[in-house]
ZAGU-433684 format. One record per atom (N, C-alpha, C): residue in three letters; x, y, z. Coordinates in steps of 0.2 Angstrom, whole numbers. Layout:
PT  res     px     py     pz
PT  ALA      X      Y      Z
...
END
This chain:
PT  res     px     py     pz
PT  UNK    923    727    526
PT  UNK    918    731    523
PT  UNK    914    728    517
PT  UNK    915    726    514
PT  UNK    915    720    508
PT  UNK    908    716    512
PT  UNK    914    713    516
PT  UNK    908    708    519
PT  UNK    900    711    522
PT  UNK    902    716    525
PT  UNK    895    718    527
PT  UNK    892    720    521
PT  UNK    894    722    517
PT  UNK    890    723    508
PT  UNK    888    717    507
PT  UNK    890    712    506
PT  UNK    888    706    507
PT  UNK    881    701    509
PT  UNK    882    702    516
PT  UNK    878    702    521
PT  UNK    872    703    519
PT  UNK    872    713    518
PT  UNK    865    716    515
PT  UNK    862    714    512
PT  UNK    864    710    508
PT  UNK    864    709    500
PT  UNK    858    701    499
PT  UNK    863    696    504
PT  UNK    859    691    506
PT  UNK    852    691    509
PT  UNK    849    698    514
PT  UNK    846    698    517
PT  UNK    840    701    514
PT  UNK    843    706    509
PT  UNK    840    707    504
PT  UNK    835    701    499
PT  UNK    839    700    497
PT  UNK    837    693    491
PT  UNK    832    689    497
PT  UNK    834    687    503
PT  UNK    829    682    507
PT  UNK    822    686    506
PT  UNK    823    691    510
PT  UNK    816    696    510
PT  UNK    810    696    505
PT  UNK    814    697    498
PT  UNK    812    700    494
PT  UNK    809    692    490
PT  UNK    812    686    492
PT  UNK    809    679    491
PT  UNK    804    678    493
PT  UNK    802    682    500
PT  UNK    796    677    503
PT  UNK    794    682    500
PT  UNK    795    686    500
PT  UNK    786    694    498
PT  UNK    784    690    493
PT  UNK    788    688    488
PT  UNK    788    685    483
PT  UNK    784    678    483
PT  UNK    785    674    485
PT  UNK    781    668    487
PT  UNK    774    670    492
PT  UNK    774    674    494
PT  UNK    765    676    498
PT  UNK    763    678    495
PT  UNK    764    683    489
PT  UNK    760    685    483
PT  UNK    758    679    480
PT  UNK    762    676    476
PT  UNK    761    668    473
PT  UNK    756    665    474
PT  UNK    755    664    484
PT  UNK    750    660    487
PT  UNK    745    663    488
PT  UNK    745    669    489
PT  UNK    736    673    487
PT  UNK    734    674    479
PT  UNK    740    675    476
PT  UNK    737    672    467
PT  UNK    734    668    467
PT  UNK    738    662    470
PT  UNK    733    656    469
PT  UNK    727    654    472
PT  UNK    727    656    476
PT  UNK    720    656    481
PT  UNK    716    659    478
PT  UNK    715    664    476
PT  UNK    713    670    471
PT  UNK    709    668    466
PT  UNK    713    664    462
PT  UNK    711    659    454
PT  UNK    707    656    459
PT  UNK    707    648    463
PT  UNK    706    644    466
PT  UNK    697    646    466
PT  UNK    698    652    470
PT  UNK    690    654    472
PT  UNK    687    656    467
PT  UNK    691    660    462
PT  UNK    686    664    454
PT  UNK    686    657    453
PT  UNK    688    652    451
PT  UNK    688    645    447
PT  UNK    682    643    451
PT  UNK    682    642    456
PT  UNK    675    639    460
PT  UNK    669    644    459
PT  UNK    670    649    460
PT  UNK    665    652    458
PT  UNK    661    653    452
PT  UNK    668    651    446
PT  UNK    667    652    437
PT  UNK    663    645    438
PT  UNK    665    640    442
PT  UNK    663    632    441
PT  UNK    654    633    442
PT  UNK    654    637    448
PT  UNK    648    636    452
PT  UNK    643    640    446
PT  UNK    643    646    446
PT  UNK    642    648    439
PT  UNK    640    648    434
PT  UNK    643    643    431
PT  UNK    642    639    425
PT  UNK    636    635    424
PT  UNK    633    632    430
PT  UNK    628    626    432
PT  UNK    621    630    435
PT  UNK    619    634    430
PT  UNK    610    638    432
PT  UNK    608    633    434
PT  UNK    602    632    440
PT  UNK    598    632    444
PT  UNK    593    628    438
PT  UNK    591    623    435
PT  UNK    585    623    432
PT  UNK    580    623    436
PT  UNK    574    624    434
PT  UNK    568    623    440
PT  UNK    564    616    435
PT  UNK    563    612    441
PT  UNK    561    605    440
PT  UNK    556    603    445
PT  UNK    550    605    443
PT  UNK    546    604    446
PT  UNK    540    598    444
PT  UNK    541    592    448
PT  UNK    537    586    449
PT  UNK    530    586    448
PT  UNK    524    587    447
PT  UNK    517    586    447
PT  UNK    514    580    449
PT  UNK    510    578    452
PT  UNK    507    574    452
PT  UNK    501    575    454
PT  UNK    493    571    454
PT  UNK    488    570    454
PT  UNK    484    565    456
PT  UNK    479    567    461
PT  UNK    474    560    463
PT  UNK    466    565    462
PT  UNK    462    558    459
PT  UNK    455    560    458
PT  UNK    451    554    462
PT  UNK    447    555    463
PT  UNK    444    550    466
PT  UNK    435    553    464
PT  UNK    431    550    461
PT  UNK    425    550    459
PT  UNK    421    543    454
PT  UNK    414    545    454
PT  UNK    407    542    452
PT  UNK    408    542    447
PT  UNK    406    537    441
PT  UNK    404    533    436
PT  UNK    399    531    434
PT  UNK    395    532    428
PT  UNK    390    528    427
PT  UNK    392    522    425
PT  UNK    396    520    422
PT  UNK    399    513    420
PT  UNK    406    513    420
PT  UNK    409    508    423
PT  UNK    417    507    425
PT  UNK    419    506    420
PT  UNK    417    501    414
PT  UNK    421    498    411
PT  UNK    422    505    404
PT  UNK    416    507    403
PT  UNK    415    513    399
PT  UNK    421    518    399
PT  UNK    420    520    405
PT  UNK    424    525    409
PT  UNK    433    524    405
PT  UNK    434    517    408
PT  UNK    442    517    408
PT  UNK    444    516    400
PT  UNK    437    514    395
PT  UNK    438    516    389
PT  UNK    440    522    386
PT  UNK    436    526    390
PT  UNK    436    534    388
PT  UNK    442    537    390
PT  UNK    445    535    397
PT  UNK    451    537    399
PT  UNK    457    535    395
PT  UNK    457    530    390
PT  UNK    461    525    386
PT  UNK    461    531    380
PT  UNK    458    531    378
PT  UNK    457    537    371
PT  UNK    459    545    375
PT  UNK    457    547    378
PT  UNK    459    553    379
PT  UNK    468    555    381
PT  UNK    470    549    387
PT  UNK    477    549    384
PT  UNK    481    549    380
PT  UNK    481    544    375
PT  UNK    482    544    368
PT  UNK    481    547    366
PT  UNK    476    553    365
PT  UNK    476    558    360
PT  UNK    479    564    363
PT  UNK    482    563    369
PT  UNK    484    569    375
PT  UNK    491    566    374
PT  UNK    493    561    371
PT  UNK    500    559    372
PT  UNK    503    554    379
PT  UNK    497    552    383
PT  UNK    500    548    387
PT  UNK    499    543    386
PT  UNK    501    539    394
PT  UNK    499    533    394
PT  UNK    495    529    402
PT  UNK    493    523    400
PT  UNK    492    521    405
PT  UNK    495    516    409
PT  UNK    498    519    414
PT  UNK    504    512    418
PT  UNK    501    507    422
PT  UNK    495    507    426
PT  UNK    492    504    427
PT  UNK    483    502    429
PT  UNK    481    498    427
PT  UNK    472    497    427
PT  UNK    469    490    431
PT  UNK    464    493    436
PT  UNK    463    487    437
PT  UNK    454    487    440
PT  UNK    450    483    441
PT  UNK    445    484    441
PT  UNK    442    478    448
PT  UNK    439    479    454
PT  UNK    436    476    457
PT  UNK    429    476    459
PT  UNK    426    470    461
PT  UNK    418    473    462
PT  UNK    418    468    470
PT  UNK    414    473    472
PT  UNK    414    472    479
PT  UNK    406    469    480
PT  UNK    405    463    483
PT  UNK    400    459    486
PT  UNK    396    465    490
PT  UNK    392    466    489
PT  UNK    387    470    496
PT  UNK    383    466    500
PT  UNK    378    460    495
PT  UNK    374    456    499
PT  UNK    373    452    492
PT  UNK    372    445    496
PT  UNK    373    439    492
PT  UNK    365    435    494
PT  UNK    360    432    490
PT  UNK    355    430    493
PT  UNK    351    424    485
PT  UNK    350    418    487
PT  UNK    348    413    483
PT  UNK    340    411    488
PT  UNK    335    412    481
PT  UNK    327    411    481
PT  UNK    327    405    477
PT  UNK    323    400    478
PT  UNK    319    395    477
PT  UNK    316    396    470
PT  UNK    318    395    462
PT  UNK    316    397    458
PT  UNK    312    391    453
PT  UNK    313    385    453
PT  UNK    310    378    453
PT  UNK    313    372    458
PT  UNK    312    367    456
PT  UNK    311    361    460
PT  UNK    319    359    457
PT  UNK    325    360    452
PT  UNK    331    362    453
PT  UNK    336    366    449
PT  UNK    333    372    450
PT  UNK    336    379    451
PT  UNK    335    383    454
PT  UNK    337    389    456
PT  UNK    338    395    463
PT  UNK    339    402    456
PT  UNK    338    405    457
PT  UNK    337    412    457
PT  UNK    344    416    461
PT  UNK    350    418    461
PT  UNK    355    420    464
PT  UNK    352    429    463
PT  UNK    354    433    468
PT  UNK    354    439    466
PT  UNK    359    440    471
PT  UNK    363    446    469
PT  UNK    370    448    470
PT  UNK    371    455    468
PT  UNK    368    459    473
PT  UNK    370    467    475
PT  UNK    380    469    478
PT  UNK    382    471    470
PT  UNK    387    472    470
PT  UNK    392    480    470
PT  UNK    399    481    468
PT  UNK    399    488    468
PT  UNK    404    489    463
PT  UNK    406    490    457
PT  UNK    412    489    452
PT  UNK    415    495    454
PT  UNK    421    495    457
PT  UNK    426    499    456
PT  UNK    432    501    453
PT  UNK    435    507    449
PT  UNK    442    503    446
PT  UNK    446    509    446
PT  UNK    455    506    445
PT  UNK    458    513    447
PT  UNK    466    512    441
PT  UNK    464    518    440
PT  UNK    466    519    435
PT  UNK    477    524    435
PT  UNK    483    521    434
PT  UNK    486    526    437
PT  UNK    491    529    429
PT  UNK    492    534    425
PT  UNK    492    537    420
PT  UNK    494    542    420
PT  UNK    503    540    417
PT  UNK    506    546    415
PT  UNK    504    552    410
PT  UNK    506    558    409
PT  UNK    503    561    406
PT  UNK    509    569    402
PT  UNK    510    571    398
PT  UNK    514    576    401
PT  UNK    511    581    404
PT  UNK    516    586    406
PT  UNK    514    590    412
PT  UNK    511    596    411
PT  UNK    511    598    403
PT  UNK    508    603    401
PT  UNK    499    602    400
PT  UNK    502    597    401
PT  UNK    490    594    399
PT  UNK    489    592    403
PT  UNK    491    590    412
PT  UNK    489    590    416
PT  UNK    482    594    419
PT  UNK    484    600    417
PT  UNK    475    604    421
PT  UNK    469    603    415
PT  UNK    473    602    408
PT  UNK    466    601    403
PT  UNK    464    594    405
PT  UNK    469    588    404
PT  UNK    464    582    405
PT  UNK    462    584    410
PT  UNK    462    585    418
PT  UNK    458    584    423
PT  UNK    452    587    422
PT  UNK    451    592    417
PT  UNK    445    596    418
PT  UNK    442    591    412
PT  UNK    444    587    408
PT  UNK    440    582    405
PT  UNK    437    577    408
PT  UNK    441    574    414
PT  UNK    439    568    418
PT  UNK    432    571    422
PT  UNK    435    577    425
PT  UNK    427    581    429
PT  UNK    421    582    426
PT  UNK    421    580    419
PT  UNK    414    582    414
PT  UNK    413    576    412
PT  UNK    416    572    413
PT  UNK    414    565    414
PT  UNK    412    561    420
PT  UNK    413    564    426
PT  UNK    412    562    432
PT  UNK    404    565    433
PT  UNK    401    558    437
PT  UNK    395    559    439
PT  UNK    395    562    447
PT  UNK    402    560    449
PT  UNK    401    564    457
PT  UNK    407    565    457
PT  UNK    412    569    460
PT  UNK    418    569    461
PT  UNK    419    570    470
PT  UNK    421    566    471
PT  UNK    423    564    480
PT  UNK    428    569    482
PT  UNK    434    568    480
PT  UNK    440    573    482
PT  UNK    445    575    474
PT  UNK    448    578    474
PT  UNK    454    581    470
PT  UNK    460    583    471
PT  UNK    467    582    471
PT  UNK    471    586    472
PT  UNK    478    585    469
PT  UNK    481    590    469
PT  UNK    488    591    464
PT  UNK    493    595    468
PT  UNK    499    593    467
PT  UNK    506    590    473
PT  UNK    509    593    466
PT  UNK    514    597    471
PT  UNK    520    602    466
PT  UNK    526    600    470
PT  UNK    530    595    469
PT  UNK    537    596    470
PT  UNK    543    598    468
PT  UNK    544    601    471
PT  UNK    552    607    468
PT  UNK    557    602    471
PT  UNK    560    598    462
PT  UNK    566    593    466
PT  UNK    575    599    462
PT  UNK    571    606    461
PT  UNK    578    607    459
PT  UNK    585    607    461
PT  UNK    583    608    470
PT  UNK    590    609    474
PT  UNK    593    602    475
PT  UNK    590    595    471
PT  UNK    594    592    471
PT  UNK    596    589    466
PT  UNK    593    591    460
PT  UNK    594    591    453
PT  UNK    602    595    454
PT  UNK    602    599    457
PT  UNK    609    603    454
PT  UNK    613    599    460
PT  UNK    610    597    465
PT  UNK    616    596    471
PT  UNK    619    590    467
PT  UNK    616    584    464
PT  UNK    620    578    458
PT  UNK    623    580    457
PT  UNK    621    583    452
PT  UNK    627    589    444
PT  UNK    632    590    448
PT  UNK    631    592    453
PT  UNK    639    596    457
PT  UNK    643    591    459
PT  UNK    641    585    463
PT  UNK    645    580    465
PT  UNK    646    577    458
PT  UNK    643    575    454
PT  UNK    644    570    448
PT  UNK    651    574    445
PT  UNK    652    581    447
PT  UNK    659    584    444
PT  UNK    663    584    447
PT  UNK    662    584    454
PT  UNK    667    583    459
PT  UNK    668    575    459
PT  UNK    664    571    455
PT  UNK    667    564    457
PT  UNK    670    561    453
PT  UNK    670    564    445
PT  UNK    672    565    438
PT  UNK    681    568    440
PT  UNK    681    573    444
PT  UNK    688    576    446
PT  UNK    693    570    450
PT  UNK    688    568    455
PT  UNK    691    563    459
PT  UNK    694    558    456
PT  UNK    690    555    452
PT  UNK    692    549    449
PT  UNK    697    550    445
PT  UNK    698    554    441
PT  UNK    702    557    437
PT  UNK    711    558    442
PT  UNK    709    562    447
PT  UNK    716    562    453
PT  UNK    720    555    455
PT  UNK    714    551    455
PT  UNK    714    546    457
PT  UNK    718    542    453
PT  UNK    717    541    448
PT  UNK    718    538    442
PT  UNK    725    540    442
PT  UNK    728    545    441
PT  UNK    735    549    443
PT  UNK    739    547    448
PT  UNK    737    542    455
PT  UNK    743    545    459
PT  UNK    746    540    458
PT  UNK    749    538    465
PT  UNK    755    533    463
PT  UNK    753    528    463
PT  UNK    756    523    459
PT  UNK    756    518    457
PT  UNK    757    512    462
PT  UNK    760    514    468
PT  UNK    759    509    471
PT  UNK    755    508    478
PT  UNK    750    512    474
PT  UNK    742    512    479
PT  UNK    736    508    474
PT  UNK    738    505    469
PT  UNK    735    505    463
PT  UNK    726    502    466
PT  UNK    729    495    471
PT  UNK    722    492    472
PT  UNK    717    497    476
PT  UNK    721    501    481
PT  UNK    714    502    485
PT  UNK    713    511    481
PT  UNK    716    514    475
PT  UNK    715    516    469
PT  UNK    708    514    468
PT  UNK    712    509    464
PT  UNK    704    505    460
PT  UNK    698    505    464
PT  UNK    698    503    470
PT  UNK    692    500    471
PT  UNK    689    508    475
PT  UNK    692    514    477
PT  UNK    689    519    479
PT  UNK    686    523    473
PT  UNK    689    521    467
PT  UNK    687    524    462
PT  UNK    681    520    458
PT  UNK    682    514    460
PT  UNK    674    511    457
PT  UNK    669    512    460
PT  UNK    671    512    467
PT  UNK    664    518    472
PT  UNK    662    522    470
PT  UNK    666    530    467
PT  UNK    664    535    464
PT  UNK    661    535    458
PT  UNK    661    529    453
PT  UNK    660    531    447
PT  UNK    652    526    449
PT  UNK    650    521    455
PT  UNK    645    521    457
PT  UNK    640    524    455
PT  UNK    642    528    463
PT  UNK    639    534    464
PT  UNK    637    542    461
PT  UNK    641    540    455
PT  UNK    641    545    448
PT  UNK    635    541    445
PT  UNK    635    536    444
PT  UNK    630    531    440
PT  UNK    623    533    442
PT  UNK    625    531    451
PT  UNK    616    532    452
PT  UNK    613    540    453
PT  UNK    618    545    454
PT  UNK    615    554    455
PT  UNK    613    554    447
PT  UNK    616    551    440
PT  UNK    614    552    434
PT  UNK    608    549    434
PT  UNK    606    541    435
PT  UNK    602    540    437
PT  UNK    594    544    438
PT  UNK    595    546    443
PT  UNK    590    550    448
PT  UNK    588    556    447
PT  UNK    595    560    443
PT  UNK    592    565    438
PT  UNK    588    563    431
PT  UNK    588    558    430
PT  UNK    586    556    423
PT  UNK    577    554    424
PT  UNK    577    551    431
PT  UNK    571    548    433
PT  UNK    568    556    436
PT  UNK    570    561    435
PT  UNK    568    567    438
PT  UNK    565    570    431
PT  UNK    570    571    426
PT  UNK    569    573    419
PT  UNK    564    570    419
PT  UNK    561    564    419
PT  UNK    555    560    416
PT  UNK    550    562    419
PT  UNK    550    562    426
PT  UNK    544    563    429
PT  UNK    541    572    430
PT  UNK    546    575    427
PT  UNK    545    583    427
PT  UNK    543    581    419
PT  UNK    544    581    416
PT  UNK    542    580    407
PT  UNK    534    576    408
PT  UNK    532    570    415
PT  UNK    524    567    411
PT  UNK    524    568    419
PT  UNK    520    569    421
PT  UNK    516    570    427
PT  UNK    512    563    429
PT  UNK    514    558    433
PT  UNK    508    555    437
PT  UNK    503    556    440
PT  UNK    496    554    438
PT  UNK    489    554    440
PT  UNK    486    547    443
PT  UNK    481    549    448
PT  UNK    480    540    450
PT  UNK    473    542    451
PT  UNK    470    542    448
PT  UNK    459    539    444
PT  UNK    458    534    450
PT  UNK    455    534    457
PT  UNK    450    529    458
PT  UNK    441    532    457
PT  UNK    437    529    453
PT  UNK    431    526    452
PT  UNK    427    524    451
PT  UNK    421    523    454
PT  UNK    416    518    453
PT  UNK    409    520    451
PT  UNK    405    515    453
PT  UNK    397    515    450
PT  UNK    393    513    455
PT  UNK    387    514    456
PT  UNK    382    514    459
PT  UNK    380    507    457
PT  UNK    377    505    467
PT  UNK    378    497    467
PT  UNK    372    493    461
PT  UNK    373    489    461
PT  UNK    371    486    454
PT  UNK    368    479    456
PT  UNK    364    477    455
PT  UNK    360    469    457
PT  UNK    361    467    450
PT  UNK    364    460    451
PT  UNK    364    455    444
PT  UNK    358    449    447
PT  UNK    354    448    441
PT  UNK    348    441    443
PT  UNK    355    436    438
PT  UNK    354    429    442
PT  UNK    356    423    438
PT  UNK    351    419    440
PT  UNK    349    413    434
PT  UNK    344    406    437
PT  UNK    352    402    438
PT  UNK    352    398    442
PT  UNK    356    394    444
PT  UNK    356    386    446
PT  UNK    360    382    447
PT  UNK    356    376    448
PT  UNK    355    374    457
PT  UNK    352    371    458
PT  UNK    348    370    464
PT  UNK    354    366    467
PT  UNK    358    369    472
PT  UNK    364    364    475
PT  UNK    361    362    480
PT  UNK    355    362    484
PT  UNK    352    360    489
PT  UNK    350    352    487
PT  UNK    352    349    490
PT  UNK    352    342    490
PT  UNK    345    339    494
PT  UNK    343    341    498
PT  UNK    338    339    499
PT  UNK    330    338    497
PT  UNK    330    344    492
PT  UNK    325    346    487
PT  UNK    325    341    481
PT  UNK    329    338    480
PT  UNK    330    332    476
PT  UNK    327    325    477
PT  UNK    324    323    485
PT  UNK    321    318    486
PT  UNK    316    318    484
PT  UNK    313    311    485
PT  UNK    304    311    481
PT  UNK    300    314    484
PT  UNK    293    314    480
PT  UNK    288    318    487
PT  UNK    286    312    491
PT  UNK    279    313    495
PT  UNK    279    308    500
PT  UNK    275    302    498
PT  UNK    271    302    493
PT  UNK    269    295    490
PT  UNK    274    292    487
PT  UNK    279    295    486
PT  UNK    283    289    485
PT  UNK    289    286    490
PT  UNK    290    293    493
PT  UNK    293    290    501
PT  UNK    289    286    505
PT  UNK    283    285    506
PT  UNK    278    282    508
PT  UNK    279    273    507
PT  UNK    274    274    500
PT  UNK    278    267    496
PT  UNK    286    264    497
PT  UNK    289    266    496
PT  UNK    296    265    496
PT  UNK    299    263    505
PT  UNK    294    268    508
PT  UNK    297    263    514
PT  UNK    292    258    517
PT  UNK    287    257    515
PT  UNK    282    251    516
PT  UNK    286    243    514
PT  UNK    291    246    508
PT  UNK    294    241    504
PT  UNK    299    240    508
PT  UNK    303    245    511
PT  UNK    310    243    514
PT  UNK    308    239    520
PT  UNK    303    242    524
PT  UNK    300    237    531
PT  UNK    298    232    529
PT  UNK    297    229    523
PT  UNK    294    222    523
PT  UNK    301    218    520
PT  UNK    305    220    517
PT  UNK    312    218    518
PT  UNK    316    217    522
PT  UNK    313    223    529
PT  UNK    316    222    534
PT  UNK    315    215    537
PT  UNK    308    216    538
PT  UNK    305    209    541
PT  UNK    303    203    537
PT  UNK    307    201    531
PT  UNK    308    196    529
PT  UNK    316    195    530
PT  UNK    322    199    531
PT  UNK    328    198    532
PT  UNK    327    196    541
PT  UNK    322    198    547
PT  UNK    322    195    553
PT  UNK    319    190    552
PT  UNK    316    188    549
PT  UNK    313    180    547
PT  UNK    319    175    546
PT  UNK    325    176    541
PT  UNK    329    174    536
PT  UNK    335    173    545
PT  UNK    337    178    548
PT  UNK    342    179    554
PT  UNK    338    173    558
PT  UNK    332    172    561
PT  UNK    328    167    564
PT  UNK    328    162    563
PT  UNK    328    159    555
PT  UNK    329    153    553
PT  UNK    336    151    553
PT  UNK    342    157    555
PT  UNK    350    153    553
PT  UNK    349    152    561
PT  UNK    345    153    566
PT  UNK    346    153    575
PT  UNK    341    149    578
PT  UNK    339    144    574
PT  UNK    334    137    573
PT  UNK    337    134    582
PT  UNK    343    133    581
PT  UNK    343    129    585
PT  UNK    345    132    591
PT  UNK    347    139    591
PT  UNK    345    142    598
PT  UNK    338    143    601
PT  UNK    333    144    596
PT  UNK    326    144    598
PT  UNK    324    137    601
PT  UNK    328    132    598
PT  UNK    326    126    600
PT  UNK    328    122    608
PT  UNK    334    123    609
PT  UNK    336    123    615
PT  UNK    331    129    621
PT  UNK    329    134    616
PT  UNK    329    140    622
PT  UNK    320    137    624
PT  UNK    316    134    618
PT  UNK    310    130    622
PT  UNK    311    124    624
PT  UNK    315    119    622
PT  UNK    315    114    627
PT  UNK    317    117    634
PT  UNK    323    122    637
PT  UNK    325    122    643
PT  UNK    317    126    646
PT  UNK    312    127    642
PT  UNK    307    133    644
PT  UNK    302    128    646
PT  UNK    301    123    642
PT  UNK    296    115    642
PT  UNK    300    112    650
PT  UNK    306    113    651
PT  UNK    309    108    655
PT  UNK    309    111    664
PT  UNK    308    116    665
PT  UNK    308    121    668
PT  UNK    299    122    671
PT  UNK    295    123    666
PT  UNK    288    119    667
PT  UNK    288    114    671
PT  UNK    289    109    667
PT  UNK    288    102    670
PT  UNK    289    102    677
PT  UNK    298    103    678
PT  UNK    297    103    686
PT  UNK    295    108    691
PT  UNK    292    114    690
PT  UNK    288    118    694
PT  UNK    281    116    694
PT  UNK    279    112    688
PT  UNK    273    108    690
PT  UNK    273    103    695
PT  UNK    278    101    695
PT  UNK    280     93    701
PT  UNK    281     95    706
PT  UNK    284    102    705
PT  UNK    287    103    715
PT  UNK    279    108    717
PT  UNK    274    110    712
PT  UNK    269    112    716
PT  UNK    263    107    718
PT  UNK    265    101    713
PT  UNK    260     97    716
PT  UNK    263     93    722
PT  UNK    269     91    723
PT  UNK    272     87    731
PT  UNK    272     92    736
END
């Protein structure tokens, strides 16, 4: 009897161990999900919204222009990241302007582009100063990027990668090397999402703009010097003269070649003398 009291008794305790351990295991599951949740939670959504800007317009002076674009930055709190200015050849054409120089004229078109951070709150005021500055405006337009869902998707892993490393760092000791080198991947990869949100902060905080404009074509006059080579010889009374002079130089140097050739002249009349002779004698027998 004893024994089967016993028994019960055993059968009891087993039972009443697992109930007890499968509660346990949904407590902790339980924690687990409020803890992911309390995590997720904790990490509001900022809104990080990128601006940027392209203008493109007419000028009455280029150089003037990116003056004025220079001061108004400055007094708006930006900057200018880059300037540059081109002039574009339209027609090139050189006139006869004395006997040596030329007359150059050069119908050109100066254009310059201008690109300038800005913050993002004065974004729509400067533009509406650069349009009261424009003598024509060709095109306009401003670009809204929403980079929030991945400002927050970093966040999330840089803590997930924070926790890793940290586990990592924990386990056993005779995993040490490939430990380390999995954990200096993470903390990479930590690097460049902090990175990337940082270059996000900056570009929600100033706004990039990019200015191309120019000016109505322009003709520059320059007096230049005369590269025509020709235009440099004399007129013709002195090429005249001048070559009156080289042909008689000429025909004193074939004078000069005829007297070094004496003696081929010489022979060449005797055989002409000798040659005579006997044609006279076979015409008279």
């Amino acid at each position: 009897m004893m024994k089967k009291y016993l028994i019960y008794g055993i059968l009891s305790l087993t039972v009443l161990s697992c109930n007890s351990e499968k509660k346990s295991g949904a407590y902790e599951t339980a924690d687990s999900q409020k803890q992911s949740s309390t995590s997720s939670s904790d990490t509001p959504m900022a809104e990080k919204i990128v601006k940027t800007a392209d203008m493109r317009f007419r000028v009455k002076d280029v150089q003037s222009t990116k003056e004025k674009l220079g001061s108004i930055l400055r007094a708006e709190g930006g900057t200018i990241a880059e300037f540059n200015t081109h002039s574009q050849i339209r027609q090139n054409e050189k006139v006869k302007y004395s006997a040596d120089s030329l007359l150059e004229l050069i119908s050109y078109r100066v254009e310059g582009l201008v690109v300038a951070k800005i913050p993002a709150e004065k974004l729509d005021d400067f533009t509406n100063q650069i349009a009261k500055m424009a003598v024509f405006i060709d095109d306009q337009s401003l670009k809204q990027d929403d980079q929030s869902i991945n400002y927050l998707s970093n966040q999330l892993k840089n803590r997930n990668k924070l926790e890793a490393v940290t586990q990592l760092n924990n386990s056993v000791s005779g995993k040490k090397t490939g430990v380390a080198e999995r954990s200096l991947a993470l903390k990479d990869e930590y690097v460049d999402n902090k990175a990337n949100n940082l270059l996000t902060d900056r570009n929600v905080r100033y706004s990039t703009i990019t200015l191309n404009f120019y000016q109505d074509n322009t003709v520059k006059k320059m007096i230049v010097v005369n590269d025509e080579l020709a235009d440099y010889r004399p007129d013709f009374f002195k090429r005249f003269w001048l070559s009156f002079e080289n042909g008689w130089s000429l025909f004193k140097e074939f004078i000069l070649i005829l007297a070094n050739l004496w003696a081929i002249l010489l022979v060449i009349a005797a055989g002409y003398f000798i040659f005579r002779h006997y044609r006279r004698k076979k015409l008279m027998a």
